[in-house]
KEKE-3310 file (N, C-alpha, C; in steps of 0.2 Angstrom, whole numbers, plus 5000, padded with zeros to 4 digits):
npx = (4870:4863:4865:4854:4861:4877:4882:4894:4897:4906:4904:4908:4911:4905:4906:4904:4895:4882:4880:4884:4873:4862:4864:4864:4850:4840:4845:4836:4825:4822:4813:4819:4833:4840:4850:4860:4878:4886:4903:4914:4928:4934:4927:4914:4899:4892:4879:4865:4854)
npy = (4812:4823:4824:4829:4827:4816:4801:4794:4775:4766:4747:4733:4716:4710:4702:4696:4696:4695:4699:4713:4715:4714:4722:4736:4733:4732:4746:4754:4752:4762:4778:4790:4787:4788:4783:4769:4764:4751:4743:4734:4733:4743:4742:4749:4759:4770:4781:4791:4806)
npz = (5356:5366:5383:5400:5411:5416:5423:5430:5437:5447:5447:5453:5448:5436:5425:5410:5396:5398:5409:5407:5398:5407:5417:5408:5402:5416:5420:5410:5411:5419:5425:5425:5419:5405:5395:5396:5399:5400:5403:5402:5403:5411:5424:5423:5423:5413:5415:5409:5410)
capx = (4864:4864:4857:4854:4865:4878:4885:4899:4899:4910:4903:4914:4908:4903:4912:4902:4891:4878:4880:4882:4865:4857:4863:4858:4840:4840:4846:4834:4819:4820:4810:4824:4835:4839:4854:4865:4883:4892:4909:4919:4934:4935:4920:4910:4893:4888:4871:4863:4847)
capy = (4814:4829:4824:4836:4824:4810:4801:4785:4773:4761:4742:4726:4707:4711:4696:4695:4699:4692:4704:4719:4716:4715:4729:4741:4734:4736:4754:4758:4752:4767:4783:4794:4784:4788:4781:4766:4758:4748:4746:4728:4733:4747:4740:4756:4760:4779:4783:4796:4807)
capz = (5359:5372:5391:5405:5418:5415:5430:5426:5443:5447:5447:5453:5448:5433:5421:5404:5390:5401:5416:5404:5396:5415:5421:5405:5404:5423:5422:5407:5415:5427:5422:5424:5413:5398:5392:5401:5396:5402:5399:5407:5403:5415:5427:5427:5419:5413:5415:5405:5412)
cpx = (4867:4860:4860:4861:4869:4882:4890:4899:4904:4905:4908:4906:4906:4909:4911:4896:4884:4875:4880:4875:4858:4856:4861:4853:4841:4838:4840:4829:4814:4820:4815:4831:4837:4844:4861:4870:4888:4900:4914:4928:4937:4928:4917:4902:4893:4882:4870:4856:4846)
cpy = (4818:4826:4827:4834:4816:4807:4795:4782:4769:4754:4738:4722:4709:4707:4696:4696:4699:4698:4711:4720:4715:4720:4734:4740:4735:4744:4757:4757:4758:4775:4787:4792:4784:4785:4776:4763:4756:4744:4742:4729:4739:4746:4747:4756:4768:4777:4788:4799:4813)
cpz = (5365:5377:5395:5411:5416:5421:5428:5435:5440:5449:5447:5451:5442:5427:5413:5403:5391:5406:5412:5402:5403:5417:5415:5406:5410:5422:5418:5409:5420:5421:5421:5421:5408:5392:5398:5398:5400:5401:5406:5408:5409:5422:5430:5421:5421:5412:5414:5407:5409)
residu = (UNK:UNK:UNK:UNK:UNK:UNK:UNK:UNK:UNK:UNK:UNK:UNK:UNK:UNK:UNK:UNK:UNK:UNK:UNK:UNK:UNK:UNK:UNK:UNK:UNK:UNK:UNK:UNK:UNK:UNK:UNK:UNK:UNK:UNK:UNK:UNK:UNK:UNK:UNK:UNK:UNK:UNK:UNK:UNK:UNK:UNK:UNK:UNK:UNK)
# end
């Protein structure tokens, strides 16, 4: 999928499969959201708008 804007942050504490699935629903919830991953092994989430 093509989106207009992708950002990757950096996130600490973030430990298990638990925490992953918080922070995507979280991120998708928000209107300008379109696409969220996160990604433990590197503690970072891209977000896609």
């Amino acid at each position: 999928m093509n989106y207009d804007k992708s950002t990757v942050l950096n996130v600490t504490g973030m430990i298990c499969g638990h925490c992953v699935k918080a922070v995507e629903e979280s991120l998708g919830k928000l209107s300008s959201v379109e696409h969220a991953k996160v990604n433990l092994e590197s503690s970072s989430v891209e977000i896609d708008a």
